[in-house]
ZAZAVEX-173407 format. One record per residue (C-alpha): residue number from 1; y, x, z. Coordinates in Angstrom, 1 decimal. Layout:
<sites>
+------+--------+--------+--------+
: resi :  north :   east :     up :
+------+--------+--------+--------+
:  NUM :      Y :      X :      Z :
...
+------+--------+--------+--------+
</sites>
This chain:
<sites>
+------+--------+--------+--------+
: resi :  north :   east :     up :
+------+--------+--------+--------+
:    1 :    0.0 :    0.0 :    0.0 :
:    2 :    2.0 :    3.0 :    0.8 :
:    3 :    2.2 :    4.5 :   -2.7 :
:    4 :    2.7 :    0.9 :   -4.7 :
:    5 :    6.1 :    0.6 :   -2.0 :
:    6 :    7.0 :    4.3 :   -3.2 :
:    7 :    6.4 :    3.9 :   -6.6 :
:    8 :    8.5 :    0.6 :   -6.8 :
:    9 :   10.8 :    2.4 :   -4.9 :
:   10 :   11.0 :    5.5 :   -7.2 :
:   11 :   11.3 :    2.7 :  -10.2 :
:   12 :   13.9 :    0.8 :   -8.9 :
:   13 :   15.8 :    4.0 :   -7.6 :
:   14 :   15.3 :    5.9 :  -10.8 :
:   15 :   15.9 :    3.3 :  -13.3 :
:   16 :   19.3 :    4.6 :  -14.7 :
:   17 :   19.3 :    2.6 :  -17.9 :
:   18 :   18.3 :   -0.7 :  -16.3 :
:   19 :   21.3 :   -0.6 :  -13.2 :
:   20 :   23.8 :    1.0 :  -16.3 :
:   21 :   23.2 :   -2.3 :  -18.4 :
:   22 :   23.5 :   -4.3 :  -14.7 :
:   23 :   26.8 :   -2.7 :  -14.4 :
:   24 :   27.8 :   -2.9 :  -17.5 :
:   25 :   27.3 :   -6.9 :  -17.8 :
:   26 :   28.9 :   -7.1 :  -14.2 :
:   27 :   32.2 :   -5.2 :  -15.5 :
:   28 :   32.5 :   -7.1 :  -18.5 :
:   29 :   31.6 :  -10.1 :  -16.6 :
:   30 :   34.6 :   -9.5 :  -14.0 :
:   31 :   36.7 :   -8.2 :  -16.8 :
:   32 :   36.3 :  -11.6 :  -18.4 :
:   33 :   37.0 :  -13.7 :  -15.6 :
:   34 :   40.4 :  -11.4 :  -14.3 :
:   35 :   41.6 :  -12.2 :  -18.4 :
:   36 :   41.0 :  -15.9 :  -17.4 :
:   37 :   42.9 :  -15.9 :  -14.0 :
:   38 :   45.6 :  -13.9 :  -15.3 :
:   39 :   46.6 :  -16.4 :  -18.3 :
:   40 :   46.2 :  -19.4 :  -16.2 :
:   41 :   48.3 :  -17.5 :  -13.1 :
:   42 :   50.9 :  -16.8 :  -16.5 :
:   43 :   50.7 :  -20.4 :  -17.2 :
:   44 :   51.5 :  -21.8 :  -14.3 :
:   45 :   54.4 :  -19.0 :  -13.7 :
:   46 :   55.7 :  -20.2 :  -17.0 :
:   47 :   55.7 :  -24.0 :  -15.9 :
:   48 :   57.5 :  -23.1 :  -12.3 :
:   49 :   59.8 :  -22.0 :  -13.9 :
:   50 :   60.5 :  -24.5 :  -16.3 :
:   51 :   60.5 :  -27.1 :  -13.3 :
:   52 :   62.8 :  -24.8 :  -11.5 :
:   53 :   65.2 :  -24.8 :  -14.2 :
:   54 :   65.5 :  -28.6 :  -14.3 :
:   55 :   65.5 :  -29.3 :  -10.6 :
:   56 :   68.8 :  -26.4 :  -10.9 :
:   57 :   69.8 :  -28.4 :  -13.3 :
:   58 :   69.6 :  -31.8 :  -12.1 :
:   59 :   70.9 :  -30.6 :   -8.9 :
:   60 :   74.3 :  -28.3 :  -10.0 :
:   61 :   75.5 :  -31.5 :  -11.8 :
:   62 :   74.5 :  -33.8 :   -9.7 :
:   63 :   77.2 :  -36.1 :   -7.8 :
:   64 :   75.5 :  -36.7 :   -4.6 :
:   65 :   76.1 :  -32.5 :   -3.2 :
+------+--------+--------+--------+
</sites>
């Protein structure tokens, strides 16, 4: 039993092009999903601001200041 945990050990350790390809789909992976969070954090920065400008707007000319 000893030598079956050390051999699956010494594969799993030693397996260089198995944990490359792992990390590899792991970095595109998070690579893909920071691209996604940073156009919809860009989207909503771009509609803030758009609302900020009107509520300015609205209130600088409003009557009731």
């Amino acid at each position: 039993m000893k030598l079956v945990a050390d051999l699956k050990q010494y594969l799993i350790l030693n397996d260089f092009h198995s944990v490359n390809e792992a990390i590899t789909n792991n970095s595109q992976l998070f690579r893909n999903t920071q691209s996604e969070c940073d156009k919809k954090l860009m989207k909503l920065r771009d509609e803030m601001a758009m609302d900020l400008y009107d509520l300015e707007e609205e209130y600088y000319t409003s009557i009731f200041k």
